[in-house]
N, C-alpha and C positions, 0 to 999 in steps of 0.2 A: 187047690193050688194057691202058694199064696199071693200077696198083692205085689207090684213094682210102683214104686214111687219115678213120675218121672217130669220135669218140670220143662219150660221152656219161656221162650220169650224172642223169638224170631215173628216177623213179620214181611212185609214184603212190600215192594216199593207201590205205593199208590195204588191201593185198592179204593179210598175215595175219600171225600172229606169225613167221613165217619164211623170208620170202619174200626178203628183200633179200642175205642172203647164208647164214644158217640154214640155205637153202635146198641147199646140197650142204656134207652132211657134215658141220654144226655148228660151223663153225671157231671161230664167235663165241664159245664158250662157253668157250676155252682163256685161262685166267689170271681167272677170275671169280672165285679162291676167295678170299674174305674180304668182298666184298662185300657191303653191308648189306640186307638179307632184312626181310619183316613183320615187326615188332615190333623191330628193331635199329634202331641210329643213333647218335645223338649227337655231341656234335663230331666222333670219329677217322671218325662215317660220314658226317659234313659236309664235310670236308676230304678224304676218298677222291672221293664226290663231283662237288666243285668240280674235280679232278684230271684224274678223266674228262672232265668235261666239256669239262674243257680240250685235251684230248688230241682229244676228238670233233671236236672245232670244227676243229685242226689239219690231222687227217688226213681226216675228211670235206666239212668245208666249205670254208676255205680248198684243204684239197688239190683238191676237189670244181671251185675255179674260181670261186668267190664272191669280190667284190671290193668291194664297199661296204662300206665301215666300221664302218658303225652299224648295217647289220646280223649282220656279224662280231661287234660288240659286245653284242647283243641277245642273239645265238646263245649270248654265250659269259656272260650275264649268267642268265637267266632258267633253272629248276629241273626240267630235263623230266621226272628221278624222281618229283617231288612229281604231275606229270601222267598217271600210269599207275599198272595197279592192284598195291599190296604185292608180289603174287607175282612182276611182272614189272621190278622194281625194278633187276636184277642186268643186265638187259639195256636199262634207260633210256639210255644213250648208246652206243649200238650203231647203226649207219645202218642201222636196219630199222623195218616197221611192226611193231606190238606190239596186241592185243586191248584193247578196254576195255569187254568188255559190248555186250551189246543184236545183237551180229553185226556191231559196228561196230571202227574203230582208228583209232590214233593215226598218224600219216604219220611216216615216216624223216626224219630231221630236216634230211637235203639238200636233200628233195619243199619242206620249209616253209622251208628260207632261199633257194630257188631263185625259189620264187612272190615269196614276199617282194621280194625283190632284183628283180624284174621290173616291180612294180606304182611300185617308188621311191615307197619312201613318204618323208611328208615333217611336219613337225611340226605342222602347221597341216590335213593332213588328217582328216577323216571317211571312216573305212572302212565298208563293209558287208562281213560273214562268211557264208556260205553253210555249215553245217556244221559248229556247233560243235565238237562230239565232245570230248576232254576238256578244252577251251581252252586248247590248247597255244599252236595256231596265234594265237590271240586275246590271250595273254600275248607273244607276240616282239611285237606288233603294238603292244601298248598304250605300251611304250617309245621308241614312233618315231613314232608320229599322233597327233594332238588326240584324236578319242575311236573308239570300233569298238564295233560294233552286230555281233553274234553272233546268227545264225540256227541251235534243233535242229530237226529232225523226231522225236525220242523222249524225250517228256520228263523220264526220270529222268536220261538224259546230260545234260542242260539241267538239270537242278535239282543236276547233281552239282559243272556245270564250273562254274556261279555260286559253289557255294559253295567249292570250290578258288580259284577268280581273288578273289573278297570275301577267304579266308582269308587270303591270297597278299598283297593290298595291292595289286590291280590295278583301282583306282577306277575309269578312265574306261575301264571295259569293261562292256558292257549285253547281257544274255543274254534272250534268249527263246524261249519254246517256240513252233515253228509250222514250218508248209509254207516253205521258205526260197524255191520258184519263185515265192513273191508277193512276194517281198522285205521293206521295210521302209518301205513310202510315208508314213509319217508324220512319219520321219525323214527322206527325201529331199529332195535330191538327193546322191547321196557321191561324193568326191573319186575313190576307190578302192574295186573291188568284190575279194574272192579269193574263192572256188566250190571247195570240196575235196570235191566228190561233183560226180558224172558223168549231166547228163542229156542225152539223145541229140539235142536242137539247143538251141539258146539261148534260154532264157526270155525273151521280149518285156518283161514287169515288171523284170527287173534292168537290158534293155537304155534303160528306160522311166526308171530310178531311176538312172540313173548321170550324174555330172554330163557337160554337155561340154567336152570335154579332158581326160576321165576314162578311168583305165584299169582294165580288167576284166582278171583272169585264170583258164580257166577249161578242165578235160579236158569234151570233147562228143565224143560217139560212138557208138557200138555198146557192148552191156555188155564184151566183151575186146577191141574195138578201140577204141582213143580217142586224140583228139590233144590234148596240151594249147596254149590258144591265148593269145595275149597279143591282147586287142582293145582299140583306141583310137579313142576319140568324137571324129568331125571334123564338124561342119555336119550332126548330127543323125542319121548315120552311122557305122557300125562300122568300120575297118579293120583286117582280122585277120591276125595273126601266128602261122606255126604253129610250135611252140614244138620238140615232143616229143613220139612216143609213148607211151602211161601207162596206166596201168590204175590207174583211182579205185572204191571204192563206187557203187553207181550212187546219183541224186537219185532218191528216195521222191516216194510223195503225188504231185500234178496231174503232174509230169513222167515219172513212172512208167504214171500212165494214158494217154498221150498218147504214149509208148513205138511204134514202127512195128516196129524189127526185134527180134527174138527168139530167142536160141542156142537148138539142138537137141539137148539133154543125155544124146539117146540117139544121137547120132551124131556125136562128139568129133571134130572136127579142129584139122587146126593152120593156120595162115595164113603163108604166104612162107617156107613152111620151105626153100623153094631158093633162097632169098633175090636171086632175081632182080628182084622188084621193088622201085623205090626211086620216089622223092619229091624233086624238087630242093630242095625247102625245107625237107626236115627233114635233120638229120644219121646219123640212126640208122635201120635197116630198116623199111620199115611192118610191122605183126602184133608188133616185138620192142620192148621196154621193158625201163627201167634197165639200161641195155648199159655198162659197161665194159670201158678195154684192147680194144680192138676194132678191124679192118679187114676192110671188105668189098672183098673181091679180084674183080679179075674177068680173066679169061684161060683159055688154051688147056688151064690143071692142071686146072679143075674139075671132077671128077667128073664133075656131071650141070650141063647146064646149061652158065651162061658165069659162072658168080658163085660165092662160097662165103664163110665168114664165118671169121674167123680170131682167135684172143684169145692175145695175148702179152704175161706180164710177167715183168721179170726180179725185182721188189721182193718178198721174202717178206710173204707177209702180206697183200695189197694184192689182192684182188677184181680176176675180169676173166672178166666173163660177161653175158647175155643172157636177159631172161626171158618168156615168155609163157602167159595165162591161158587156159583153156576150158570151158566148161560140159560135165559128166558125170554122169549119175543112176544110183549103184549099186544103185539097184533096177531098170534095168533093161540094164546093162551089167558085166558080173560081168569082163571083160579086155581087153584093149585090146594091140595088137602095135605097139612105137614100133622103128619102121626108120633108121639113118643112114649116112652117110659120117664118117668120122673121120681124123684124120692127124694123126700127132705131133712135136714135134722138141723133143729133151735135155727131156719135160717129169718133172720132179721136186716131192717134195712142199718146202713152204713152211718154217714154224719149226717142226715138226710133223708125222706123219704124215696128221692130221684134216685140215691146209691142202692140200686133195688137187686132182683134177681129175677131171670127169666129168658124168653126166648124172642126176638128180635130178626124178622129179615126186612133187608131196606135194599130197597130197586133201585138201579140207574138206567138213563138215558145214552146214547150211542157218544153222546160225551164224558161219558163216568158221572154226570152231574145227577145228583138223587132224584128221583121222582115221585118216591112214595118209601112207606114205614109200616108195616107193620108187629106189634108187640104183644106176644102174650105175659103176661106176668100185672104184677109184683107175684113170682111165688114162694111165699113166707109159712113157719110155721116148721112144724116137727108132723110129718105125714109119709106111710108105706110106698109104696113103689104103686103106681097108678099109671092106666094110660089115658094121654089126651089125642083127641084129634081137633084140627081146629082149616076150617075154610079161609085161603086167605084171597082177597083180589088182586090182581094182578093189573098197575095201572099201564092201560095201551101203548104209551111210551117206554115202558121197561123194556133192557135190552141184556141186561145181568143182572145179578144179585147178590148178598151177602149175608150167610145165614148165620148171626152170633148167637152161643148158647153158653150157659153161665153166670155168674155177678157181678156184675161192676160197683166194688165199693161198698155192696153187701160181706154180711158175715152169717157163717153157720157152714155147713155141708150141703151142697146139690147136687144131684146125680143124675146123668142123661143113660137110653139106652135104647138102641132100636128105631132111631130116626130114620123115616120116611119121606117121600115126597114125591108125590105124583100130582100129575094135572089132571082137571077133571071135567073142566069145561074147555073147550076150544072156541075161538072166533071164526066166521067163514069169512077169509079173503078177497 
């Protein structure tokens, strides 16, 4: 059969501070040095900055495939340092999600001009926000619609991102604290809804609040499996567009309780690891998210199976990998044995030794904040299809995980197939 080429570049809001490419080997963090840090600034750290940002927009969103103007414009106007906390200043325009308190994050700023660009906004719109979190999302917004109504579930992020957006000069932006599944009825009906947390079907009240000929955009799903959808109101009716695989925060509050399925944190797997199964309407694997540089092959080479997933780029520097979430409780999983298929061709490192290639899973704590790392790799060279297996520990505080596979900023061909993952030791309670 032959191969399908199929690319993407979705991600999902706040998976953690290092998820989007952080997440094997740290590449991000090569050339940060001068960067202005808590309590620095000033013009030379305004003009560094505006630089980056300019650079982000470049290589992430335009290169990312973003094509509307004005929100190109947006992306490349609005101050996402000033949106994230001091320490993580050095990495504001980095395409990853970043912490901001509460167990919550800021989304990669592809996730926010991707939604954006999807809902088309438009200057005479009324948006609804699902999620304020630190109003980043609600600041690109406020530049391209009439006015945005901003939903938190935690009110010190709600009383922090007002007074950022107020300090900021972003008038026609209205925050408030509250359950965002009930939406904003007093305000309704809105032109445009965006939902950047993930509840497991679609709240009837936003479906209830949205104008019609209005478009919603919005990840629903399981907590690590989720698709993001673009829905459009025809004659009272939803028609849905599936977008993307993603992994968002899940939605708190009434959608939380109303929750049906439930990950097993004491029996870790992974989903489509033999990537046989597809979707004709998404482009990227179901189970995998934020995939770059990517083809899923299918033929007689595969290892196991009739399929296998492949990431090749020749650009130093330039991400080309695949990631997926799982729930893990290190209180009662102390190791876990991750199995795969590999195969490599001329793969070498990037501008850099750190721009490597390989396999990366990094644990969080019940606040998303990291707990542990660990990496297989650098794996370099031109070598056949091979299996490894490898014992990983699992630190006692781990509560999730985030298993990235692929090169960050490497160059050559690598090829995953047949991922596994089971635990092997348990803790007694």
């Amino acid at each position: 059969m032959p191969s399908y080429i199929r690319r993407c570049a979705i991600p999902q809001k706040a998976i953690n501070p290092r998820i989007t490419a952080l997440a094997i080997v740290c590449f991000f963090l090569i050339g940060l040095e001068g960067i202005p840090v808590a309590g620095q600034g000033g013009p030379r750290g305004a003009l560094l900055f505006d630089r980056l940002r300019q650079e982000m927009v470049k290589r992430d969103i335009i290169g990312g495939g973003i094509t509307n103007p004005r929100v190109i414009e947006a992306m490349l106007r609005v101050p996402r340092h000033e949106f994230v906390p001091p320490d993580q200043r050095r990495l504001a325009y980095m395409d990853m999600a970043l912490p901001i308190g509460y167990g919550q994050t800021i989304s990669p700023p592809y996730v926010v001009a991707f939604m954006t660009e999807k809902i088309d906004p438009q200057p005479t719109d009324r948006v609804l926000e699902i999620g304020t979190g630190s109003g980043y999302q609600a600041a690109i917004l406020s530049g391209l619609v009439k006015e945005v109504y901003t939903i938190e579930i935690v009110e010190p992020l709600a009383q922090r991102a007002a007074a950022t957006l107020r300090r900021l000069g972003y008038s026609n932006v209205f925050v408030k604290a509250g359950d965002g599944y009930l939406g904003w009825p007093e305000h309704a009906p809105f032109d445009k809804i965006i939902v950047t947390c993930s509840p497991e079907n679609i709240p009837q009240p936003l479906v209830e609040q949205l104008k019609e000929g209005g478009k919603m955009v919005i990840p629903v799903g399981e907590r690590y499996q989720q698709i993001l959808y673009l829905l459009r109101k025809e004659n009272g009716t939803l028609v849905k567009e599936a977008l993307q695989p993603t992994l968002f925060v899940p939605m708190t509050g009434q959608a939380e309780a109303q929750r049906q399925v439930h990950p097993d944190p004491a029996n870790p797997r992974l989903v489509n690891g033999d990537f046989e199964e597809e979707l004709d309407e998404l482009d990227s694997p179901p189970g995998w998210y934020y995939c770059k540089e990517f083809e899923v092959r299918r033929g007689a080479d595969a290892p196991s199976g009739a399929a296998y997933i492949a990431f090749r780029n020749q650009e130093p520097g330039r991400p080309a990998r695949a990631l997926q979430g799982f729930a893990v409780d290190g209180r009662e999983v102390r190791e876990l044995v991750l199995s795969f298929w590999v195969r490599g061709e001329n793969v070498r490192p990037g501008r850099s030794l750190q721009e490597s290639a390989g396999v990366v899973i990094t644990f969080f704590g019940e606040n998303r904040a990291p707990v542990g790392e660990k990496s297989i790799g650098p794996l370099l060279g031109t070598f056949g299809w091979r299996k490894e297996s490898h014992r990983i520990p699992v630190p006692v505080e781990a509560r999730e995980a985030i298993l990235a596979i692929g090169m960050t900023g490497a160059v050559g061909m690598l090829a995953f197939d047949a991922l596994e993952l089971q635990p092997v030791v348990t803790r007694q309670r």
